[in-house]
C-alpha positions in Angstrom: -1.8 -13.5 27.7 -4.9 -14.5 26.1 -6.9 -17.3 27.3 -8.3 -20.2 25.4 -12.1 -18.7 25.4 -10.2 -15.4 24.6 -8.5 -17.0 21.5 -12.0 -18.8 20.1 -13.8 -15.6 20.6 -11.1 -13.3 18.8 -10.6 -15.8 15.5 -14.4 -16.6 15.9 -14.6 -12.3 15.1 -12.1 -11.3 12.9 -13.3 -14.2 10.4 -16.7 -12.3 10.3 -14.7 -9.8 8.7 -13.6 -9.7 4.9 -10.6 -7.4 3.7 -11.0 -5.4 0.5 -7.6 -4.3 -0.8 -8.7 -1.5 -3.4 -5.4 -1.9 -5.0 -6.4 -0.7 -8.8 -5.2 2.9 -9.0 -2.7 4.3 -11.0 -0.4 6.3 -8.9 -0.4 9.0 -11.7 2.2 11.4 -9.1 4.0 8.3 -9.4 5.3 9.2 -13.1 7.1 6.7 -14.8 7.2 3.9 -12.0 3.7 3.0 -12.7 3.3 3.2 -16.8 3.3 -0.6 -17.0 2.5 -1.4 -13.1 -0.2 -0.3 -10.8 1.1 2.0 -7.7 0.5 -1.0 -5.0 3.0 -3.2 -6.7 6.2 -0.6 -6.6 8.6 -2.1 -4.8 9.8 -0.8 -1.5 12.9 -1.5 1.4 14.7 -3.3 -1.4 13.0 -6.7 -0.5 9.3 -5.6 -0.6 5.8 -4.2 -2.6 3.8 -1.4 -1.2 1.0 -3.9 -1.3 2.7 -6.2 0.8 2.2 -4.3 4.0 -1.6 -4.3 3.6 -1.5 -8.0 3.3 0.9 -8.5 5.9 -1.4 -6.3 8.2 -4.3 -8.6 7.3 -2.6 -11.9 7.8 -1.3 -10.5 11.6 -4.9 -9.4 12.2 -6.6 -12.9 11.5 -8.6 -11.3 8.4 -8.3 -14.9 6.1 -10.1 -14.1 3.4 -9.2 -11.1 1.7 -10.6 -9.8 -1.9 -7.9 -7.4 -3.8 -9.4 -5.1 -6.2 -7.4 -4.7 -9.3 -8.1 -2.4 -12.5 -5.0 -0.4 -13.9 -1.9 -2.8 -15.2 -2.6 -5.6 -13.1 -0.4 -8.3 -14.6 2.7 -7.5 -12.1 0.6 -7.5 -9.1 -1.6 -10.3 -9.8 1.2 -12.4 -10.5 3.0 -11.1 -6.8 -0.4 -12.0 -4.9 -0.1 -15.3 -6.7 -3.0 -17.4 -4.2 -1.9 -15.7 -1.1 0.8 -18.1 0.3 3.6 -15.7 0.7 1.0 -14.3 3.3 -0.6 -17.5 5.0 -4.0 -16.9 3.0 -3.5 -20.5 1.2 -5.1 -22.3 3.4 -8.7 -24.4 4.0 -10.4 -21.7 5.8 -8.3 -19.0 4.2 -7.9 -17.2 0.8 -6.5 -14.1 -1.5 -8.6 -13.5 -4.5 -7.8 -11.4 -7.3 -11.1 -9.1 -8.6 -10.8 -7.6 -11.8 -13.4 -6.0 -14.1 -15.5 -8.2 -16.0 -18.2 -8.4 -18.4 -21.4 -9.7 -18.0 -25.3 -9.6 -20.0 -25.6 -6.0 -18.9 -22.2 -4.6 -20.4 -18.9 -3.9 -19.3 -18.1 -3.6 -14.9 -15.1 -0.9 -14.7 -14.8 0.3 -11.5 -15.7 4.3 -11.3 -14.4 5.2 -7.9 -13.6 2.9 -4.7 -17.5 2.5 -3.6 -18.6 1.6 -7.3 -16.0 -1.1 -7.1 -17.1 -2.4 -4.1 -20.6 -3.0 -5.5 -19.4 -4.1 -8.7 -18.2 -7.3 -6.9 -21.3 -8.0 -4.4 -21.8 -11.6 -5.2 -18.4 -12.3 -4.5 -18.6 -10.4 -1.0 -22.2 -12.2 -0.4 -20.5 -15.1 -1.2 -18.5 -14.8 1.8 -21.3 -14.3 3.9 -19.1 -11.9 6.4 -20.5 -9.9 9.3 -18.3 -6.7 8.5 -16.1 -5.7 5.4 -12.4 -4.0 6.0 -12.5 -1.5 3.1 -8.4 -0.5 2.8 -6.1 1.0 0.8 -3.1 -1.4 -1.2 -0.8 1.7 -1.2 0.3 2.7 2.4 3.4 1.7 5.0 2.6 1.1 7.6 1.4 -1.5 10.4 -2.3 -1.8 12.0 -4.0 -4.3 14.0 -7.5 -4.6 12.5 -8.6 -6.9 15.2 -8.1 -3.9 17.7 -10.3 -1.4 15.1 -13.0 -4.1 14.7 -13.5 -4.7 18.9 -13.5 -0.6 18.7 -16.2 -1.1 15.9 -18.1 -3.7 17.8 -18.0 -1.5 21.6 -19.5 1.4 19.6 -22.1 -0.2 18.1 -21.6 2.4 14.9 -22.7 1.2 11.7 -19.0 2.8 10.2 -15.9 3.0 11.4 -13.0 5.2 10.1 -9.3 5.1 10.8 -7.7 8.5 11.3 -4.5 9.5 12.3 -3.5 12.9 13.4 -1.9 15.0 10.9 0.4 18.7 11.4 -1.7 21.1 11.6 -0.1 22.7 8.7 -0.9 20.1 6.5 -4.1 19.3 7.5 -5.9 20.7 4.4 -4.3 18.4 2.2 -6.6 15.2 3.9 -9.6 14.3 4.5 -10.5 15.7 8.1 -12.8 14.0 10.2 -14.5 16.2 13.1 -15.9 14.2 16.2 -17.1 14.7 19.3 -15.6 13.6 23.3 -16.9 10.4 22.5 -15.3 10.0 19.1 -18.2 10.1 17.1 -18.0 12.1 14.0 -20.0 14.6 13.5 -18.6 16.2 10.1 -16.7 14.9 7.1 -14.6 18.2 5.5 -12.6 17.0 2.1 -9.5 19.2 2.3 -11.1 22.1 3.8 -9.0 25.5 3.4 -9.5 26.1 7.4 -9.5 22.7 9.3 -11.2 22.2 12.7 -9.1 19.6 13.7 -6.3 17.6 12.6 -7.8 13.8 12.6 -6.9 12.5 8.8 -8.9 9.9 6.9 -6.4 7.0 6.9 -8.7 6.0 3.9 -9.3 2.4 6.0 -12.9 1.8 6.8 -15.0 -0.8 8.5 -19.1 -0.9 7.6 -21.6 -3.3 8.9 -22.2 -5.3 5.5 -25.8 -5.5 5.3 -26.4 -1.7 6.2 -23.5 -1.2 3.5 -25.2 -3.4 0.5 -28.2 -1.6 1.2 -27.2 1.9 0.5 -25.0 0.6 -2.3 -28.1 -1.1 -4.5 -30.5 1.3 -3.5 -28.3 3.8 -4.9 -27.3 2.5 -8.0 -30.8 1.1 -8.8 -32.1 4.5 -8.7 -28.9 6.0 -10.3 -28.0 8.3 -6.7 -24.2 9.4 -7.1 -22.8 6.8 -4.7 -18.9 6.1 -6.8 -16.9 6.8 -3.6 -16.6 6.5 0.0 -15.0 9.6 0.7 -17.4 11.9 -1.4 -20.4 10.1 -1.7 -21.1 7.4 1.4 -19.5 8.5 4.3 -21.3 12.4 4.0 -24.1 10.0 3.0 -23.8 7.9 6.3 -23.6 11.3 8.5 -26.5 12.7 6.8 -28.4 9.7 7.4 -27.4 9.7 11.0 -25.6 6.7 11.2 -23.3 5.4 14.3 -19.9 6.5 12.7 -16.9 6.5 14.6 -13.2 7.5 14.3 -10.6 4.9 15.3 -7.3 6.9 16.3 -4.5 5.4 15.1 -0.7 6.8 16.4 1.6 4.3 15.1 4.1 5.1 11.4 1.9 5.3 8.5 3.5 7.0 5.0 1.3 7.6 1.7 4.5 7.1 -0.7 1.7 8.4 -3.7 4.7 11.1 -4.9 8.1 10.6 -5.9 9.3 12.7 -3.2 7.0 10.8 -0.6 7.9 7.0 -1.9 12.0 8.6 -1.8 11.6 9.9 2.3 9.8 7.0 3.3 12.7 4.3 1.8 15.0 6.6 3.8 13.5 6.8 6.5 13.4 3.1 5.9 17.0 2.3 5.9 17.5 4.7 8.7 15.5 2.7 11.1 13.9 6.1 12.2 10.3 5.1 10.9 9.3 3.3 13.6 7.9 0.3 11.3 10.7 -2.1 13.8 10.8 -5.2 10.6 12.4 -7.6 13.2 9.4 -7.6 15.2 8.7 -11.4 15.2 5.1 -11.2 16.6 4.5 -8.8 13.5 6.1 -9.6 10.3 5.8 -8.1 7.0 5.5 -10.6 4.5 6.5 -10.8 0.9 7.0 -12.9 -2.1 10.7 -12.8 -2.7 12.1 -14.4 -5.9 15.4 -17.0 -5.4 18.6 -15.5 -5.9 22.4 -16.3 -5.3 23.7 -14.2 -2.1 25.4 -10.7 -2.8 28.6 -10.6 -4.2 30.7 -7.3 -2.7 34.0 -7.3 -4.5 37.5 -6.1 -2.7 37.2 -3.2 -4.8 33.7 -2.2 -3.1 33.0 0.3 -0.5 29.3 0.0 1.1 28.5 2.7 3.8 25.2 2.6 5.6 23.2 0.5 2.8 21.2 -2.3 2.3 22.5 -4.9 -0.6 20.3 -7.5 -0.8 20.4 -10.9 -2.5 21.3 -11.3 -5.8 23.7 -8.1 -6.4 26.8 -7.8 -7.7 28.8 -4.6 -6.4 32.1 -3.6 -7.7 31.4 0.1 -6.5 30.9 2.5 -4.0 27.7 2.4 -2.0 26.7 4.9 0.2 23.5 5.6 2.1 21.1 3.4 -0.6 19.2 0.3 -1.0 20.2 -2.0 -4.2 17.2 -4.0 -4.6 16.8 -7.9 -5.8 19.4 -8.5 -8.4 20.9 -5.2 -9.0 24.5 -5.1 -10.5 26.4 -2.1 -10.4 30.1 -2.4 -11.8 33.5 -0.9 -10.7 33.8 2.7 -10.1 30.0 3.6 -10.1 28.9 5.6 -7.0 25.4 5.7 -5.6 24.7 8.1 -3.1 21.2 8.9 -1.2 19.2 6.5 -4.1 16.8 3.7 -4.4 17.6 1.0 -6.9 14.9 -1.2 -7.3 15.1 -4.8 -8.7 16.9 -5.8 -12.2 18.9 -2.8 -12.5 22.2 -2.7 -14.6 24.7 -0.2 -14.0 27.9 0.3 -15.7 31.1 1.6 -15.0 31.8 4.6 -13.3 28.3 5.5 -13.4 26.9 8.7 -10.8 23.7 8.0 -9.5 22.4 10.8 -6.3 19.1 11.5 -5.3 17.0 9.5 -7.2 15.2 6.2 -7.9 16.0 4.0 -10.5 12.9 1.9 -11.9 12.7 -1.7 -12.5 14.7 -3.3 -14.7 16.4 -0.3 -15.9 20.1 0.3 -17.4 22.1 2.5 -17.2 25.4 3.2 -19.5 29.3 3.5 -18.7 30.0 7.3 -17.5 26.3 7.9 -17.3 25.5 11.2 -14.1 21.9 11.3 -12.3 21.6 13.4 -10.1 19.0 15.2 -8.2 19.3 17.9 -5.3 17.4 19.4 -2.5 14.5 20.1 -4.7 13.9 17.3 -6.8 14.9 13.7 -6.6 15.6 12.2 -10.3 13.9 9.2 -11.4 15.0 6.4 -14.1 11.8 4.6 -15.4 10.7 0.5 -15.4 13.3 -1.0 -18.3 14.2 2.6 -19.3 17.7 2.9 -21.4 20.1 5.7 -20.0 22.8 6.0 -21.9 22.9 2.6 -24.0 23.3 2.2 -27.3 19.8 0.3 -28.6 22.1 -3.2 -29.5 23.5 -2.7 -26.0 22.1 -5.4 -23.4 
């Protein structure tokens, strides 16, 4: 148990640290679950956003004041983010603030890659005056105590720090690898080499000194050096230079849901319990905005077999081995097997749904079949129509 002294010192550190969420990409594997919404604000688990774990990992950690980077369709997740209070981040010494691109006297500030944006929105990071910057990723599961990776930071005196988590061998050519030596210092940065010398993935989670940081960012950009993003361009930048940069091994769950297959497995594994993120873990929740809605409504004519229903549905069906999201009605004689329905849906009567993810919003039609298999897992987009006639609501 931590002392008093203990306590002061650990808030007095993590709040010399500011979190940067770079939560504008697309999600382009994503298909149609991000044409009107950026990948970090897909919902996940039924009750959650992808984005929402990243916060939630912040607010455990003691980071207050975070900065989220937004670009592509930002409406949806700017409005979930809302000031922060779903996360604690409303408060005096605390906040959640939305960056966007902007305009100013010399032209237009879109974000080119994840460094660029970062030095797109210096004043607001100088105007935090912090000690260190948490550089993350708004499109992971998983949970991560950034205190622990700062005091790692801090012992090694390094300059950078990277999260890396070790990866089958087999797919190690897929990441980022990050080669260090005994003391876990790297000492080579290979992008997705074809013959991997160890299996230590980039978790794509950093944590720089700030000033050293600005610096290499405005010298480089002043004298037009390639510095757009951290994985090209800074961190083989920082080794060259030989900075301190260390690895921070992380062992816990951690899940890039970037493909339809990926973001499919990982709600599975999800409703399995076998993914080791334990949700009723008091001393580390996941946090979320969750709209108000009525309690489910399971009718006598409804069968639900290892599922998650949660508030707001209506089920006249049969349910087996799913999540029904927020306010998802599905009417008598429907059966949804292996699937993720995500909020708003409508589905009919006697409706077949396996395998597959059903976007936002959607509805599907009376007698309607979607099915996927072993291979692929179908997919329903955000407010798309299957079978319903266009007068149909």
């Amino acid at each position: 148990m931590l002392t008093s002294k203990e306590e002061i010192e650990e808030t007095e550190m993590s709040t010399k640290m500011l979190g940067l969420i770079l939560a504008g990409g697309k999600g382009t594997r994503l298909g149609k679950l991000t044409n009107n919404q950026a990948k970090p604000a897909v919902p996940f688990g039924g009750c959650y956003r992808i984005i929402d774990f990243t916060l939630s990992n912040c607010a455990n950690s003691g980071v207050k004041n975070i900065g989220i980077i937004t670009q592509y369709q930002p409406l949806l997740l700017n409005k979930h983010i809302g000031n922060g209070a779903s996360w604690g981040l409303d408060g005096l010494d605390s906040s959640a603030t939305i960056l966007q691109p902007y305009t100013d006297n010399a032209g237009s500030k879109w974000f080119k890659g994840t460094a660029h944006a970062i030095y797109q929105n210096i004043d607001y990071i100088d105007s935090q005056d912090p000690e260190y910057v948490l550089i993350l990723s708004g499109d992971h599961i998983y949970k991560m105590d950034y205190e622990d990776m700062l005091e790692e930071h801090i012992k090694n005196n390094a300059s950078l720090t990277v999260a890396v988590i070790d990866v089958p061998w087999e797919e190690a050519s897929r990441f980022g690898i990050m080669n260090s030596d005994i003391s876990g210092r790297i000492t080579e940065f290979e992008e997705k080499p074809a013959k991997p010398k160890s299996n230590h993935a980039s978790m794509g989670i950093y944590i720089f000194n700030w000033k050293r940081l600005r610096d290499v960012l405005t010298t480089a950009f002043t004298t037009n050096d390639d510095m757009i993003d951290f994985g090209k361009n800074v961190i083989p930048y920082y080794l060259k230079s030989d900075e301190r940069v260390f690895s921070y091994q992380f062992s816990g769950y951690w899940k890039d849901v970037g493909t339809i297959d990926s973001l499919w497995a990982a709600n599975m594994e999800f409703l399995d319990g076998s993914d080791g993120l334990n949700l009723h873990d008091r001393s580390w929740r996941i946090y979320s905005k969750n709209p108000i809605a009525p309690p489910q409504v399971i009718t006598e004519n409804a069968q639900v077999l290892n599922s998650m229903i949660v508030d707001g549905c209506y089920v006249d069906g049969v349910i087996e081995h799913s999540i029904l999201s927020t306010n998802v009605d599905v009417q008598r004689n429907s059966r949804i097997v292996d699937s993720v329905i995500m909020p708003g849906v409508k589905i009919g009567k006697n409706v077949v749904i396996k395998r597959a993810i059903i976007g936002e919003n959607a509805q599907i039609g009376d007698g309607a079949v979607i099915e996927g298999n072993e291979d692929k897992i179908e997919v329903v987009g955000n407010s798309e129509r299957i079978g319903v006639l266009p007068n149909e609501n």
